[in-house]
C-alpha positions in Angstrom: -20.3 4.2 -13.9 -17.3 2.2 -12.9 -18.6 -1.4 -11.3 -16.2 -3.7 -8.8 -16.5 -6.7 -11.5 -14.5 -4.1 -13.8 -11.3 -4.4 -11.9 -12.1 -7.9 -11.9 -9.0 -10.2 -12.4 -8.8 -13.6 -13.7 -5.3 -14.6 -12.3 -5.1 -17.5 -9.2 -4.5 -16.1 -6.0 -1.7 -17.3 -4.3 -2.1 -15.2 -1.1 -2.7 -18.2 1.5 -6.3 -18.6 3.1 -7.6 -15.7 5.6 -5.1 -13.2 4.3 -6.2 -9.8 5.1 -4.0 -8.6 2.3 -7.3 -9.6 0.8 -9.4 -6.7 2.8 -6.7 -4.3 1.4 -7.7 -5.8 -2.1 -11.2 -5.5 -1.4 -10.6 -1.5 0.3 -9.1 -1.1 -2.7 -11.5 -1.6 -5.4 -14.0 0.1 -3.2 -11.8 3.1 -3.4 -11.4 3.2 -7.3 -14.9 2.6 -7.9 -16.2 5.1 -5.6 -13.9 7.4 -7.1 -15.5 6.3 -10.5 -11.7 5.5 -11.6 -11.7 3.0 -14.9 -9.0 0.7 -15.4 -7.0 2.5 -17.9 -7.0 5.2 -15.9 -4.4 3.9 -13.0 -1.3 2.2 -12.4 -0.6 0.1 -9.9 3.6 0.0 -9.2 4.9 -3.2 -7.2 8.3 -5.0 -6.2 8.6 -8.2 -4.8 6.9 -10.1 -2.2 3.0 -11.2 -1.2 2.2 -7.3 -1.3 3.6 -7.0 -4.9 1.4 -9.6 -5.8 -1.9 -7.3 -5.7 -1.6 -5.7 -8.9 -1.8 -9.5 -10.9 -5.3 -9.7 -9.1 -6.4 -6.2 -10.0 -7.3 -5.5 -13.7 -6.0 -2.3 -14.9 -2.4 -0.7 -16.1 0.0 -2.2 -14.0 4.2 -2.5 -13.6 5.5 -5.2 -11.6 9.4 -4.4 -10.6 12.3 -5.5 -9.0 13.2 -5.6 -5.2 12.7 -2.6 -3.2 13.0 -0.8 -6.8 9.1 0.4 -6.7 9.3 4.1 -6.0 11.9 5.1 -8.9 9.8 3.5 -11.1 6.6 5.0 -10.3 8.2 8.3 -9.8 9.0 8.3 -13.6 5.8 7.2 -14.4 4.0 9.7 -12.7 6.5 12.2 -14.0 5.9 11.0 -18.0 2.4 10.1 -17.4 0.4 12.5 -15.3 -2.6 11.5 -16.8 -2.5 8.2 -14.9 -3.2 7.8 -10.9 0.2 6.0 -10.0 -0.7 3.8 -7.1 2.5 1.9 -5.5 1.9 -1.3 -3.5 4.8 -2.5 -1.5 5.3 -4.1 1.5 7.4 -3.6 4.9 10.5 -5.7 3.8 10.2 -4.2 0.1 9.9 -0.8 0.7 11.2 -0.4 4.1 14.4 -2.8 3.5 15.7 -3.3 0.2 14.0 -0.3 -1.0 14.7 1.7 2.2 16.7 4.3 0.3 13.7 4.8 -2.2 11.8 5.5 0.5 13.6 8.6 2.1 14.4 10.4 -1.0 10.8 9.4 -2.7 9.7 11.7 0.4 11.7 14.4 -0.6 10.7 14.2 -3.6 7.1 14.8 -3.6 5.9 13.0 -6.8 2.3 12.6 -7.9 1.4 9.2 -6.7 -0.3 7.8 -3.7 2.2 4.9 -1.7 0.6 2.2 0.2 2.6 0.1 2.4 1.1 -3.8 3.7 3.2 -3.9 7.0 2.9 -7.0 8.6 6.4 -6.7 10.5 8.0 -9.9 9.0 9.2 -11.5 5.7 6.4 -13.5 4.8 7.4 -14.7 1.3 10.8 -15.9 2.4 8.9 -17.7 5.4 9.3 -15.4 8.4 11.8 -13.8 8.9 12.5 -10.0 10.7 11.8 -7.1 8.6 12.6 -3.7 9.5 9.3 -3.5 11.2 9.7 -6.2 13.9 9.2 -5.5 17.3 12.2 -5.8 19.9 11.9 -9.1 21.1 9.7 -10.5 18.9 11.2 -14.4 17.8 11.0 -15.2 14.3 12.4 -18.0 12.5 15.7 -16.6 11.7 16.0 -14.6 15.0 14.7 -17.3 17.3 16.1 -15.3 20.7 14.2 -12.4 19.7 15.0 -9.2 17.7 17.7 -7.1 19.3 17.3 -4.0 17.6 14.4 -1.9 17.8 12.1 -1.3 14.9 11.8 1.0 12.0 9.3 3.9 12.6 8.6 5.0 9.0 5.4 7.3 9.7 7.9 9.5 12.2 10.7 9.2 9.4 8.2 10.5 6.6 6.5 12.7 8.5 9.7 14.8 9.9 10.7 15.0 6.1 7.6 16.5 5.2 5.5 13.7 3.3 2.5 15.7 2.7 -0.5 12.8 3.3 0.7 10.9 6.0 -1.8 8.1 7.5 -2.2 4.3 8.9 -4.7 1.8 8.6 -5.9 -1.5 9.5 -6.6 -4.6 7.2 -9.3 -5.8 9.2 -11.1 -2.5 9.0 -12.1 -2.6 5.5 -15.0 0.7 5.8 -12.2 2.9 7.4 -9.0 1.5 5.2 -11.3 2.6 1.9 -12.2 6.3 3.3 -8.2 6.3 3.5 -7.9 5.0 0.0 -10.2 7.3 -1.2 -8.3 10.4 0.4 -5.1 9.4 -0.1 -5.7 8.4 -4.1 -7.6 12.1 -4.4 -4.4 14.3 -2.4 -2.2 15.7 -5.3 1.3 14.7 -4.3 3.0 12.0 -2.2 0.3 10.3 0.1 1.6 7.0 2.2 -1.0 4.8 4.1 1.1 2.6 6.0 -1.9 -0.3 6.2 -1.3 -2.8 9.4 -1.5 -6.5 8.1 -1.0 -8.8 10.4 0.8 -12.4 8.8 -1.5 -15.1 10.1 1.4 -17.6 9.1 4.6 -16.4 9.7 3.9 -13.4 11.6 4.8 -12.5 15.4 1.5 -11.4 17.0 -2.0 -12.6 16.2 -5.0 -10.7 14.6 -6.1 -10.4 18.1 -3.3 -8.8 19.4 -3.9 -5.6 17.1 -8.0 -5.5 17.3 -7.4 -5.2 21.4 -4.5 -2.4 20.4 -6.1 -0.4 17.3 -7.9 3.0 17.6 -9.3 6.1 15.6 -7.4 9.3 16.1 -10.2 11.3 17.6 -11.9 14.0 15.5 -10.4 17.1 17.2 -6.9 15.6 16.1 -5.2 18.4 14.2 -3.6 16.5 11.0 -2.0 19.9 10.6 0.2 19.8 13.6 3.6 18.3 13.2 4.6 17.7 16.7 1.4 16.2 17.5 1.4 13.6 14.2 5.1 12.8 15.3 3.7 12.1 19.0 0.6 9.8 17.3 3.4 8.5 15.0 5.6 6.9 17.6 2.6 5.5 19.9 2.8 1.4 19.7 2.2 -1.6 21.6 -0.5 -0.5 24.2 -1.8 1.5 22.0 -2.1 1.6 18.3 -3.8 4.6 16.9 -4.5 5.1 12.9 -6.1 7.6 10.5 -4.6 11.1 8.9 -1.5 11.6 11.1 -0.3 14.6 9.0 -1.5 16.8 6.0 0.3 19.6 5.0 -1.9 22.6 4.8 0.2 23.5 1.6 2.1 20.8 -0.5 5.4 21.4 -1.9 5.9 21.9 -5.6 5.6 18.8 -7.2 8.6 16.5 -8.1 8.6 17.1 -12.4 6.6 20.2 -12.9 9.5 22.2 -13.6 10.8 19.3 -16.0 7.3 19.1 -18.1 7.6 22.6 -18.1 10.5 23.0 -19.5 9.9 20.8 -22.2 6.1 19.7 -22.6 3.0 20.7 -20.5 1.4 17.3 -20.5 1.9 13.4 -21.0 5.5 13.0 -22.6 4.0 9.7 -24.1 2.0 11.8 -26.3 4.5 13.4 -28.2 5.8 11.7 -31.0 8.7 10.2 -30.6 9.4 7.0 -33.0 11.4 4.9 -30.8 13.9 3.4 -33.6 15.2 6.7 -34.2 14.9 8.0 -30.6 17.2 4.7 -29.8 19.8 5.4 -33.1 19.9 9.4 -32.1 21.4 8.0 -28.3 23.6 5.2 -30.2 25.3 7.9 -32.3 26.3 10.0 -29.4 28.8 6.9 -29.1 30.7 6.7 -32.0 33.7 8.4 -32.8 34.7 9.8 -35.7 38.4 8.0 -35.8 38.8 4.2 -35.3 41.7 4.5 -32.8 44.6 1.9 -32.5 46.2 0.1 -30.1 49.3 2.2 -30.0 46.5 5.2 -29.7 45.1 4.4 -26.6 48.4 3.8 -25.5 49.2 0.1 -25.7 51.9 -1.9 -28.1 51.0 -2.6 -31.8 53.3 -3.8 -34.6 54.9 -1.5 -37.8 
């Protein structure tokens, strides 16, 4: 039985005081150990930023990247290692921003791996400025008469391209964040929790704000409907709803069957491939068979 002090980790934390990137730490350990996950069995993806820095405080398999570069990397990884639970964790600047192109086609896609996104609508690590999330108006540090373009609304964006598990949660809701966890980390295919994380340094609009703002989509909500999850997905600043917004009934084929098909049906790591000779076999596709000279490649040389 897998125990919370397994995924115990001894690195510092450098997540400032009050976080709640620390109840989406917490939410998740509570989802890997009620779904009696070990260590060894998951991979945690990251880029840069104060959401990247989750997997160095969670003890198990873990890949930390470059900048909005996430998603390609854990695509392969799911792709080569199926026997792993790929779990990215990214934030709003990360994936939304630099890794905004990721995103889309990570959609379309549909690769084995569960996304979860800590959107706090501001660049925290770079001290506060707006991120593709940021509300129109909002004043920032950077943008100090207010934002003049209107935000980002990835939930609509995945959700009218398909994304099979669609859902939002809330930080401060630790209970309900880990029953999202728990669902999204179980759906086989792509299945994005945008998680609402409010920046209690840099960020435009206090814990408060979102508590008097946040409700459950009601239990006769139909994750099933389309129209309806793009209605939900749109709704902001009055109200903020969160849960499922959209399952498809029937997910797509998933992104690298065909491939492992084709070749092997099961972890491409297993098969033995000794990587000296794997590299020397690519090498060799590069030399030629004649050393060519200058007047060859159509320059000047001498008699």
């Amino acid at each position: 039985m897998v125990e919370l002090d397994d995924y115990q980790s001894d690195a510092e934390n450098q997540w400032c005081p009050g976080c709640p990137n620390f109840g989406i730490l917490k939410a998740m350990k509570n989802a890997l150990v009620a779904l009696d996950k070990r260590p060894e069995e998951i991979c945690l993806v990251s880029g840069i930023g104060q959401a990247a820095k989750l997997p160095h405080y969670l003890r198990c398999n873990f890949f930390n990247g470059l900048h909005g570069r996430a998603l390609p990397v854990a695509t392969a990884i799911s792709v080569v290692s199926p026997q792993l639970r790929t779990i990215v964790v990214t934030g709003d600047g990360d994936c939304y921003g630099e890794g905004g192109n990721h995103f889309v086609h990570t959609v379309r896609r549909n690769p084995d791996l569960t996304l979860i996104v800590h959107n706090n609508q501001i660049y925290g690590l770079t001290k506060g400025q707006a991120s593709p999330t940021t509300d129109t108006g909002d004043k920032t540090r950077l943008q100090f008469e207010g934002v003049k373009i209107s935000p980002l609304q990835p939930l609509a964006l995945a959700i009218v391209h398909d994304c099979p598990f669609v859902a939002r949660g809330f930080a401060g809701d630790i209970k309900h964040l880990t029953e999202l966890f728990v669902a999204a980390i179980q759906f086989r295919g792509l299945s994005y929790v945008d998680v609402i994380q409010p920046c209690i340094t840099w960020g435009t609009h206090p814990i408060s704000w979102y508590r008097d703002r946040i409700y459950h989509l009601p239990p006769d909500y139909d994750p099933h409907d389309q129209q309806a999850a793009m209605k939900k997905a749109t709704e902001w600043a009055d109200r903020i709803p969160i849960g499922i917004f959209y399952e498809t009934e029937e997910p797509p084929e998933l992104f690298g069957e065909y491939f492992r098909a084709s070749i092997y049906d099961g972890a491409l790591t297993s098969l033995n491939f000794p990587p000296q000779r794997a590299i020397a076999a690519l090498l060799g596709q590069f030399k030629t068979a004649k050393q060519h000279g200058a007047q060859e490649r159509g320059g000047s040389g001498k008699a």
